[in-house]
C-alpha positions in Angstrom: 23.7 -41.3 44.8 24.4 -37.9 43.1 27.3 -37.0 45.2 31.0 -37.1 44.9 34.1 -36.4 47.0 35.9 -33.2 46.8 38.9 -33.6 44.3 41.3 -32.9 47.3 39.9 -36.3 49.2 39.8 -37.9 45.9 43.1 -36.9 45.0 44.3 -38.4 48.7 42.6 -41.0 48.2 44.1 -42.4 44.7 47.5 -41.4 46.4 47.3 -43.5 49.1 45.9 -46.5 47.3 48.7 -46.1 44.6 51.4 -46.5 47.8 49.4 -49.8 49.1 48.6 -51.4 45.8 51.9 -50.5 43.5 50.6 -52.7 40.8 48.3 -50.7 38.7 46.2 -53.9 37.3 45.4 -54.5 40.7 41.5 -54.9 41.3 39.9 -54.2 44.8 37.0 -54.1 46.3 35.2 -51.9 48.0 32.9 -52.9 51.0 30.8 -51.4 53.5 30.6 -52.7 57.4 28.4 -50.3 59.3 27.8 -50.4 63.2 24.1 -52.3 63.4 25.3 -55.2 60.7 25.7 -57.7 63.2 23.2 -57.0 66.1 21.4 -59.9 68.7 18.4 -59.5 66.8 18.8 -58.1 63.7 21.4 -58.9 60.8 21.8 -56.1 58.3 23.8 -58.9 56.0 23.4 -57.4 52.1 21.3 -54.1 53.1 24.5 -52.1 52.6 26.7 -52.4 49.3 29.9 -53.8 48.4 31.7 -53.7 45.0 33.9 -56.6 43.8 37.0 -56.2 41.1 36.9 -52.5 40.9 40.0 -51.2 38.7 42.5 -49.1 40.0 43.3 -47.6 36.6 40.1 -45.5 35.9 41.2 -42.0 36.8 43.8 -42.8 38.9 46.2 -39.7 38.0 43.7 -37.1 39.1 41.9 -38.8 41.5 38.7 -39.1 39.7 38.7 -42.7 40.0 35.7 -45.9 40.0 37.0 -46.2 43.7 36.3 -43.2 44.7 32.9 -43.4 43.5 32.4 -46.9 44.9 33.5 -45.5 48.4 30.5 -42.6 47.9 27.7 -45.3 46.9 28.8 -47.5 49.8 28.1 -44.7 51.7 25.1 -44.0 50.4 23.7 -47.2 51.0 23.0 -46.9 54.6 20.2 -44.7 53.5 18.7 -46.7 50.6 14.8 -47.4 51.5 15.8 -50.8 51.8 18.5 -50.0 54.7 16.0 -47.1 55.9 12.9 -50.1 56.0 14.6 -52.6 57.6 16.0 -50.2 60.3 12.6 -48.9 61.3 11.5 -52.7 61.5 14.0 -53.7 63.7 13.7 -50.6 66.0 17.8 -49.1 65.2 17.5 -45.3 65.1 18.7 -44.2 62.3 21.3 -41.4 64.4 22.7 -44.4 65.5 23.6 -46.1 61.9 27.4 -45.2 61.0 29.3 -46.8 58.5 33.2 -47.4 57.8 33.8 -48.1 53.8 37.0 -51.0 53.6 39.2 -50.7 50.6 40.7 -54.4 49.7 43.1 -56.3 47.8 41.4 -58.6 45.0 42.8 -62.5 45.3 42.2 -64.1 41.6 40.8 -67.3 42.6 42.9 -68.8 40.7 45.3 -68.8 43.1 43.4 -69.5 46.1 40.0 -71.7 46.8 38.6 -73.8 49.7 38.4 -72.7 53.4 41.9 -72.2 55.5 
């Protein structure tokens, strides 16, 4: 969990979350959703991280932002010992395992609750 996108791709990044998210108090999470989550007979549900209500603010201007380092430790976590363990045990090969990292909008529940 020592590693870090180059300052180009972090600079990208805070770019292009700045033109989707214009409101600079806007919190978003960050979530993982790799290939083997949802498999016939294995569930990867929670092996993989996901943070909620991560600022925009925090380093925005030059990219060096909490996002940025969210995106890197959800990455990450598809080889934690946990994700690595329960792989092995449910026979995925680990060349296999790929992982997309999902940047989303924050709704307050305040403004929203119950199932639609």
């Amino acid at each position: 969990r020592k590693r870090h996108l180059s300052n180009a791709i972090q600079i990208e990044i805070a770019e292009r979350l700045a033109n989707l998210f214009p409101d600079p108090t806007q919190h978003v999470a960050v979530r993982s959703s790799a290939t083997c989550e949802d498999m016939p007979d294995a569930s990867f549900a929670g092996q993989h991280d996901t943070y909620l209500n991560v600022p925009l603010t925090a380093g925005v201007a030059n990219g060096n932002s909490s996002v940025c380092q969210c995106i890197v430790d959800c990455f990450s976590s598809l080889f934690t010992s946990r994700a690595i363990s329960y792989r092995e045990r449910s026979g995925v090969s680990h060349v296999d395992a790929s992982m997309a990292v999902v940047v989303q909008a924050m709704v307050q529940s305040q403004h929203s609750s119950g199932v639609l």
